[in-house]
C-alpha positions as CSV (number, residue, x, y, z in Angstrom):
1,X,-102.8,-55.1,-44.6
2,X,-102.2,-53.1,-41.5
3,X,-98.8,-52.0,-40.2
4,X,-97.3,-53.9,-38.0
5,X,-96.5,-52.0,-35.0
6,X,-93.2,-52.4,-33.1
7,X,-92.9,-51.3,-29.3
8,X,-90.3,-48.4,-28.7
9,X,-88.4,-48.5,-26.0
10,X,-88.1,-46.1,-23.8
11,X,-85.8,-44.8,-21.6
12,X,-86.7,-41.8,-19.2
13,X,-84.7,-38.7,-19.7
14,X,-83.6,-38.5,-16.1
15,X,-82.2,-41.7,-16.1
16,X,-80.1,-40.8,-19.3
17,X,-78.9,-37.8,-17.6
18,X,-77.7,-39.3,-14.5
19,X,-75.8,-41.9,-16.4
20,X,-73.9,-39.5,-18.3
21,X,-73.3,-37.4,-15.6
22,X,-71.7,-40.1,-13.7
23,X,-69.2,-41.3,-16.6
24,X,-68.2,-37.6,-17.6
25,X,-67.4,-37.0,-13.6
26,X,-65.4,-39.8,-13.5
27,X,-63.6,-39.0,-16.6
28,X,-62.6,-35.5,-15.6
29,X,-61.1,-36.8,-12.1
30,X,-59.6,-39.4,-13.5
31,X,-57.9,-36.8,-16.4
32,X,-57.0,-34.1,-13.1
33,X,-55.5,-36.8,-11.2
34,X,-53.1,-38.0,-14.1
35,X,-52.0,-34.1,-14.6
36,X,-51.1,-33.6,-11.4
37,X,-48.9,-36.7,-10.3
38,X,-46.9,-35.8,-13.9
39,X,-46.5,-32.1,-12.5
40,X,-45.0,-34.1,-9.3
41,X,-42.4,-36.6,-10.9
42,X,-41.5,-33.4,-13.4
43,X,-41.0,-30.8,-11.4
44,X,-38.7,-30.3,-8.4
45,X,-38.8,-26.6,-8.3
46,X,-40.8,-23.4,-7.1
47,X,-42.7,-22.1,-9.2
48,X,-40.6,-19.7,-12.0
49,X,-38.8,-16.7,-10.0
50,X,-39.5,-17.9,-6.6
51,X,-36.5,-19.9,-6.2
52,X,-34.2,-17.0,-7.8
53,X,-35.7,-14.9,-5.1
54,X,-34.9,-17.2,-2.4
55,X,-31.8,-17.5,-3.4
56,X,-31.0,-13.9,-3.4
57,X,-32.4,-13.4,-0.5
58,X,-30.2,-16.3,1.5
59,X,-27.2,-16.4,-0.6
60,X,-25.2,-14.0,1.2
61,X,-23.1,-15.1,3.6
62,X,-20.4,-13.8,6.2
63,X,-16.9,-14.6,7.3
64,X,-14.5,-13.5,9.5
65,X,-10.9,-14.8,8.8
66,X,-7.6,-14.8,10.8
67,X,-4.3,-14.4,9.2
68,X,-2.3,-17.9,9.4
69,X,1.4,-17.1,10.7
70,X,2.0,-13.5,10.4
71,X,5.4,-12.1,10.2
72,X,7.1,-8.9,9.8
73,X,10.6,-7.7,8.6
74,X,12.5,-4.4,8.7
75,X,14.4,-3.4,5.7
76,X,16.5,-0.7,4.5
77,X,14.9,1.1,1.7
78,X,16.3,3.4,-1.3
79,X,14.6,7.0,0.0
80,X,15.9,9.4,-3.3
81,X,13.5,11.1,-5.1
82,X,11.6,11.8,-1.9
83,X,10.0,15.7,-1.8
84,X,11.1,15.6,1.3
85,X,14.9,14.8,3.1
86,X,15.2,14.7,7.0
87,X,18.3,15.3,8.7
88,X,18.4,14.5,12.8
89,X,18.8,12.3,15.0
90,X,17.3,11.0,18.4
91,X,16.4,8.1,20.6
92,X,15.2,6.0,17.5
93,X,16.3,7.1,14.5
94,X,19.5,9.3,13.1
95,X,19.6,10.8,9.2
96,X,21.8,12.1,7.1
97,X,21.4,13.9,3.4
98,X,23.4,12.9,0.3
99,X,23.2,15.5,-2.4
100,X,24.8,16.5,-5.5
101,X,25.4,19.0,-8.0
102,X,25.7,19.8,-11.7
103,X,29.2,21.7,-11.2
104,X,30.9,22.8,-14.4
105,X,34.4,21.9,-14.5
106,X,35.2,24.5,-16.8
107,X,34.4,27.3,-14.1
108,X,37.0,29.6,-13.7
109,X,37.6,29.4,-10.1
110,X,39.7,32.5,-10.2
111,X,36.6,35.1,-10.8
112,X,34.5,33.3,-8.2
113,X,33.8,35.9,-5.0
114,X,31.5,33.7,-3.5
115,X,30.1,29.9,-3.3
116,X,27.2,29.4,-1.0
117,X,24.7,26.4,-0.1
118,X,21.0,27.1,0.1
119,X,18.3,25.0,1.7
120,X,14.9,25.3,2.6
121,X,12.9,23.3,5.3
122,X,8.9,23.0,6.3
123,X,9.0,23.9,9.5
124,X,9.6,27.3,10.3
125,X,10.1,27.2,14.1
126,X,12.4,23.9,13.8
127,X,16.4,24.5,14.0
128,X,19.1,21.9,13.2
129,X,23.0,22.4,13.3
130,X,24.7,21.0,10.7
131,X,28.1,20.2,8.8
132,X,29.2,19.2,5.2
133,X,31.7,16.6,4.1
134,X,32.8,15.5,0.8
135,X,31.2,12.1,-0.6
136,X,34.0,9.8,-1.6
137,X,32.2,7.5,-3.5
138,X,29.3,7.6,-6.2
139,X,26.1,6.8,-5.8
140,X,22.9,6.2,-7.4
141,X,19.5,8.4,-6.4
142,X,16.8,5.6,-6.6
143,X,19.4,2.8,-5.2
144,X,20.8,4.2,-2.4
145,X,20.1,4.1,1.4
146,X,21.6,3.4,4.7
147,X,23.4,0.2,3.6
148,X,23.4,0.6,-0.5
149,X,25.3,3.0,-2.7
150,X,23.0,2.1,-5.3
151,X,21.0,-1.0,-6.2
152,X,23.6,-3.6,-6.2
153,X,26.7,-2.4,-4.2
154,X,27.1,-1.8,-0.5
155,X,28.8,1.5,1.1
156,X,32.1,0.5,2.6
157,X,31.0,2.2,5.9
158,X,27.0,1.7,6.5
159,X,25.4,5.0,6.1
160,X,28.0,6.4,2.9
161,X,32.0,6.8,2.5
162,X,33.2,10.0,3.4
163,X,36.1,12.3,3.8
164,X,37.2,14.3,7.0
165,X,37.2,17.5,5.4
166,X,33.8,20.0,6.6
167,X,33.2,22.1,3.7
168,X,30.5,23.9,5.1
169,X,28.5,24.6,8.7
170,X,25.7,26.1,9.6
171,X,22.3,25.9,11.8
172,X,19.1,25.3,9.7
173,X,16.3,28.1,11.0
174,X,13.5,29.7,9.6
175,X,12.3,28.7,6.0
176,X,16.0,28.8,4.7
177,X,19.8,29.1,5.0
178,X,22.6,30.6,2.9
179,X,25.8,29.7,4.1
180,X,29.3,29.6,2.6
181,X,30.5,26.5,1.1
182,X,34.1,26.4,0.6
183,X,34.9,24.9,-2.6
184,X,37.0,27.4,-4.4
185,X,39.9,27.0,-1.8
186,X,40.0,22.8,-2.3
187,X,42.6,21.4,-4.5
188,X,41.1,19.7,-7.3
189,X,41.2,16.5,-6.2
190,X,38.3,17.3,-3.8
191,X,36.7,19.5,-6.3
192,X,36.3,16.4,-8.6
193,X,34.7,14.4,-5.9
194,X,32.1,16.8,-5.2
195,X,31.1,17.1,-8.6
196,X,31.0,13.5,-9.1
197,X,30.0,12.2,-5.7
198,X,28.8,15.2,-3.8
199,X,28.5,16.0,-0.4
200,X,26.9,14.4,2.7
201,X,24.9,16.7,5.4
202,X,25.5,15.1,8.7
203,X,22.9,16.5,12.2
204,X,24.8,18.1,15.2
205,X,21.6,18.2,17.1
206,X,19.1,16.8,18.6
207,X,15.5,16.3,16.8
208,X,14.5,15.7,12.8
209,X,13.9,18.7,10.6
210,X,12.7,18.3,6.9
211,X,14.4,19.9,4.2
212,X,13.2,20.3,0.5
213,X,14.3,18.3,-1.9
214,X,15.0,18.8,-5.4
215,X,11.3,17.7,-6.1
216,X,10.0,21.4,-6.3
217,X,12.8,23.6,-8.2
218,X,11.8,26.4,-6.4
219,X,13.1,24.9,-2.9
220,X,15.2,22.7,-4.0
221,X,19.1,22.4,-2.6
222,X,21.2,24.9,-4.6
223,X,24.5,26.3,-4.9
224,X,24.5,30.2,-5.3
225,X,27.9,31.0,-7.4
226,X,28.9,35.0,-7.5
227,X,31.7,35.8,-10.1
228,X,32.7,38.8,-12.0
229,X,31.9,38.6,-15.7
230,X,33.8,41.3,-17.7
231,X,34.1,43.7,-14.5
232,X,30.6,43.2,-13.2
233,X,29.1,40.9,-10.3
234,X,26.8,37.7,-11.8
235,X,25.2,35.2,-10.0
236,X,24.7,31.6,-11.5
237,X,22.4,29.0,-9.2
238,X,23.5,25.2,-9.6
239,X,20.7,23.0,-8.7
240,X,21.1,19.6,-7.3
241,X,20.8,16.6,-10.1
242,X,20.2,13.9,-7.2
243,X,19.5,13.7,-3.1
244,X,18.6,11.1,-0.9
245,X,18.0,10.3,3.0
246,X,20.1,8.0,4.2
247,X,18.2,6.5,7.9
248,X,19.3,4.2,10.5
249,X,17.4,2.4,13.0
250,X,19.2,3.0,16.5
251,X,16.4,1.2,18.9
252,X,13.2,0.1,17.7
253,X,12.1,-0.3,21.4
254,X,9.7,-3.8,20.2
255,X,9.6,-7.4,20.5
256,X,11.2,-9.0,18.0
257,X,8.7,-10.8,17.6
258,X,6.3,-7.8,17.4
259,X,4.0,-6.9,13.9
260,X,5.4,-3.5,12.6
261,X,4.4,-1.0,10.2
262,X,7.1,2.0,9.8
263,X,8.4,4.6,7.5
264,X,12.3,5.6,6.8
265,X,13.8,2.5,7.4
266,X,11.0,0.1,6.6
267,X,8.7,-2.1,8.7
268,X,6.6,-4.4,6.9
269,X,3.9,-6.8,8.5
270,X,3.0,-10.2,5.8
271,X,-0.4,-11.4,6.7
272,X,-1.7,-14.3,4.8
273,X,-5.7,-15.8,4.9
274,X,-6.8,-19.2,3.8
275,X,-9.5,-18.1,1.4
276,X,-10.4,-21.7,0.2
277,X,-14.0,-21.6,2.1
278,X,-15.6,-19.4,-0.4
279,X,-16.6,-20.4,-3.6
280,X,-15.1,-19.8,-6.9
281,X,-17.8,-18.4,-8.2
282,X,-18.7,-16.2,-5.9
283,X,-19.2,-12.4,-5.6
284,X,-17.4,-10.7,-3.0
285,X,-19.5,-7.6,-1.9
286,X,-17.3,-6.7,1.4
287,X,-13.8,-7.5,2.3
288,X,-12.3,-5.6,5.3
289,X,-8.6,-6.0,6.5
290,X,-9.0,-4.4,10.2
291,X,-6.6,-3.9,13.2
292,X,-6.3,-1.6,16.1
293,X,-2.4,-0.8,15.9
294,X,-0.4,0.7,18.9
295,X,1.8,3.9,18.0
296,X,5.0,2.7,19.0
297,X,6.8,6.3,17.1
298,X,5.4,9.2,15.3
299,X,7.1,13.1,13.6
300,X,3.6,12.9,12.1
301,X,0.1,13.7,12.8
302,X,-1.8,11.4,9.8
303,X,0.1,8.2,9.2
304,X,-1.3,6.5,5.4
305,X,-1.0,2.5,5.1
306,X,-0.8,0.7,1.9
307,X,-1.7,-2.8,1.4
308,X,0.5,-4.9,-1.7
309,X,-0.3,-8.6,-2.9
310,X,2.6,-10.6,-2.8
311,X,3.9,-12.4,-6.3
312,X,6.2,-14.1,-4.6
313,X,6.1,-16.8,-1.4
314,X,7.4,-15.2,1.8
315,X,7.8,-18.8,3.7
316,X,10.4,-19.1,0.8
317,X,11.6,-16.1,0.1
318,X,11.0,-13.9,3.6
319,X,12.1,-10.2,2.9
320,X,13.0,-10.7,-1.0
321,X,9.7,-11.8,-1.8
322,X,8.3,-9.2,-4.3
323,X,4.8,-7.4,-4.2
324,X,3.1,-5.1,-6.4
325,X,4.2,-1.8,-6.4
326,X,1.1,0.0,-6.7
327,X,-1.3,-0.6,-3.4
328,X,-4.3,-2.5,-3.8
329,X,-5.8,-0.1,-1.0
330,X,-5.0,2.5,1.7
331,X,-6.2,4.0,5.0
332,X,-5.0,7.2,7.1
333,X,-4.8,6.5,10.6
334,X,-4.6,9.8,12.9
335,X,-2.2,10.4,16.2
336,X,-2.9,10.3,18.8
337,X,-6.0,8.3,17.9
338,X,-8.9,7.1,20.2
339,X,-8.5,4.0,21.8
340,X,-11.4,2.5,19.9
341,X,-9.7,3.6,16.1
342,X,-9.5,0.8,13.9
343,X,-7.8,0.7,10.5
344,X,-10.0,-0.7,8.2
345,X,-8.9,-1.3,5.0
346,X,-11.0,-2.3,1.6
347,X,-9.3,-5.0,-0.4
348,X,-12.6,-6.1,-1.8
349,X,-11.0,-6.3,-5.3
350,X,-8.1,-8.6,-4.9
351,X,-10.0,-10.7,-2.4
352,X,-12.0,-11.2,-5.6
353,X,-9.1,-11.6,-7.8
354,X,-7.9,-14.3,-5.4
355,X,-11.0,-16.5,-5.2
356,X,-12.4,-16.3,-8.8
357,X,-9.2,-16.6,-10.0
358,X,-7.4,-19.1,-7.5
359,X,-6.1,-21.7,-10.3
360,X,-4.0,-19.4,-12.3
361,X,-3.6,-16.3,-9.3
362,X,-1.8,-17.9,-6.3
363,X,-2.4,-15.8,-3.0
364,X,1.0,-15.1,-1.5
365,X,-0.4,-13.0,1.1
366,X,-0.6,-9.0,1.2
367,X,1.8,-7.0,2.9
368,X,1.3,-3.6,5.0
369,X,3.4,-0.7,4.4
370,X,4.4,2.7,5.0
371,X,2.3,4.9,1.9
372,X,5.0,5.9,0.9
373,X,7.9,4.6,2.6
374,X,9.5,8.0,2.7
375,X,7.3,9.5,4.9
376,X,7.7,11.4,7.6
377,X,9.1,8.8,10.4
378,X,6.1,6.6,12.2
379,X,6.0,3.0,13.6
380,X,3.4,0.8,14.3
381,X,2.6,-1.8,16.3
382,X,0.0,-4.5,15.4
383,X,-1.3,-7.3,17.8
384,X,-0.3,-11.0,16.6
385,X,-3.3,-11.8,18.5
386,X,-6.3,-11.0,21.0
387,X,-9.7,-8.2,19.8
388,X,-6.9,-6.1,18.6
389,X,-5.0,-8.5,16.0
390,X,-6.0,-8.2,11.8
391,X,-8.8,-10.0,10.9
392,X,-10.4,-10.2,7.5
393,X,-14.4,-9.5,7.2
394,X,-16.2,-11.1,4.3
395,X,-19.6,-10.9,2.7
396,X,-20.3,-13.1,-0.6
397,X,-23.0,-13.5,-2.9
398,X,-23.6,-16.9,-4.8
399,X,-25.3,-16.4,-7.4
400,X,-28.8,-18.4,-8.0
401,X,-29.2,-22.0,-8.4
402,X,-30.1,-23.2,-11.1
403,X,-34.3,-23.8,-11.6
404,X,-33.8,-27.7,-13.6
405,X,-31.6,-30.0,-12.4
């Protein structure tokens, strides 16, 4: 029996082809287009980095900021321990010198041949006449000033309690003096209040010369004793324990309205800056207090500012608000200085102190000062307004947003 033959069919190979083709294209668009609308609805960023470079790039920003209702004060300020004491007076300003000595009370006054003040001064070519009084009341080196015998108790005459007596004169000239002081001759009811109160050093001319302080031993204010000891000459040096200027204002020439920096008897300019435009958690890269002052006085050539942060309000507290001690920056300003000098000051750090901290650091405000307040007598004048007045420069960094959100 033959085989019973069944037709095949048959389907060209071309035709298979393009059939497959069209499917497997149609599969692979179809598979692209689903990836890429997911990449869409995911993603909402740059690609990884580019966004933290952008952000870099355009995160810093600037800011100039004016001080909101700056004031200033003038204040009479403890000037002991000073290495330097100025005695004068003139249009502005008038000083005296407090100082006192170790004197034994056992000294045998009767062997004494001589008792003589020495001082020492700075300048060379400057000359000063001068007298010496006893100090009738005690006093306190780091409390006393113009006003204050010490920290807590007035003089009952502004600028120290005297008596009439001179126990000394003499003109200050060259790099020293040796003159006679006459305390042998007193009755000892002066003699005790020199040793406990000491003397006072009052100007007789015109002009400001600096005297040594006891700062240096080797220039410091001394009494030179001469006695006989057993039939032959000694000499014994007392030092001074304690000195102090004691400066008065006489005419400040200003407005009283007028922004002052000074030395001697203080001038202090409050500035305050609302800082509440930059972020918390920003980085502060610049932050420049600057001013073109006006030299309204000067006895010196290089004038140093300090700048303090406040720890206490001055709208409540005005001229017993408290500030650091230790400046938070400084900058020397020279006289007679170009008319285009400006004092430009860095307080970078406790701008950043003020803004990354602002919920448990409150910002009082900075106040400008004499560095140190000792220093040789200047005053300042800064604009309250106009090209001239403080402003505060700023440049922040934020840092990078984040890439998913």
């Amino acid at each position: 029996m033959k085989p019973t033959l069944r037709p095949i069919l048959h389907f060209p190979l071309r035709t298979l082809t393009s059939a497959f083709s069209r499917h497997s294209a149609s599969s692979i668009l179809h598979f692209a287009f689903c990836i890429l609308t997911f990449a869409f609805i995911r993603c909402n960023t740059l690609p990884v980095g580019y966004d933290q470079l952008r952000d870099r790039v355009t995160g810093t920003s600037d800011t100039t900021l004016v001080p909101d209702s700056p004031a200033g004060y003038m204040r009479y300020v403890p000037l002991g321990g000073s290495s330097m004491l100025y005695l004068g007076r003139d249009t502005s300003y008038q000083s005296r010198l407090v100082v006192r000595f170790s004197i034994p009370d056992t000294m045998v006054l009767d062997s004494i041949t001589s008792f003589q003040l020495v001082l020492h001064q700075s300048d060379t070519l400057a000359t000063m006449g001068f007298i010496c009084r006893p100090c009738s009341s005690e006093w306190v080196e780091d409390g006393v000033s113009w006003q204050m015998s010490d920290s807590s108790n007035h003089w009952m005459n502004p600028g120290g309690d005297f008596l009439p007596d001179t126990v000394a004169t003499g003109t200050m000239a060259g790099d020293s003096i040796t003159i006679d002081f006459k305390y042998v001759g007193l009755d000892s009811a002066h003699r005790a209040t020199i040793r406990n109160s000491g003397i006072g050093i009052f100007p007789q001319d015109t002009g400001i010369v600096a005297i040594h302080s006891g700062a240096a031993a080797a220039t410091a204010p001394r009494l030179r004793v001469t006695y006989t000891n057993k039939g032959k000459e000694t000499q014994r040096v007392i030092s001074d324990i304690a000195d102090a200027s004691l400066i008065d204002t006489i005419a400040t020439h200003s407005h009283p309205l007028d922004l002052l920096v000074g030395s001697g008897v203080a001038f202090r300019t409050w500035l305050w800056f609302a800082l509440d435009s930059i972020p918390a958690e920003a980085t502060i890269a610049r932050a420049d207090l600057k001013f073109r002052p006006e030299t309204k006085y000067h006895r010196t050539d290089t004038i140093v500012l300090g700048v303090h942060r406040l720890i206490d309000s001055f709208p409540e507290k005005g001229a017993n608000a408290r500030f650091e001690e230790v400046p938070i920056g400084s900058a020397s300003y020279i006289v007679p200085a170009d008319s285009d000098t400006v004092v430009t000051i860095d307080i970078r750090s406790l701008v950043q102190l003020w803004t990354s901290r602002s919920d448990t650091l409150r910002n009082y405000g900075l106040l400008i000062n004499a560095a140190p307040e000792w220093s040789p007598l200047f005053r300042l004048r800064i604009p309250r307004s106009g090209p001239n007045a403080p402003r505060l420069e700023i440049q922040y960094v934020l840092p990078p947003e984040d890439r998913f959100r």
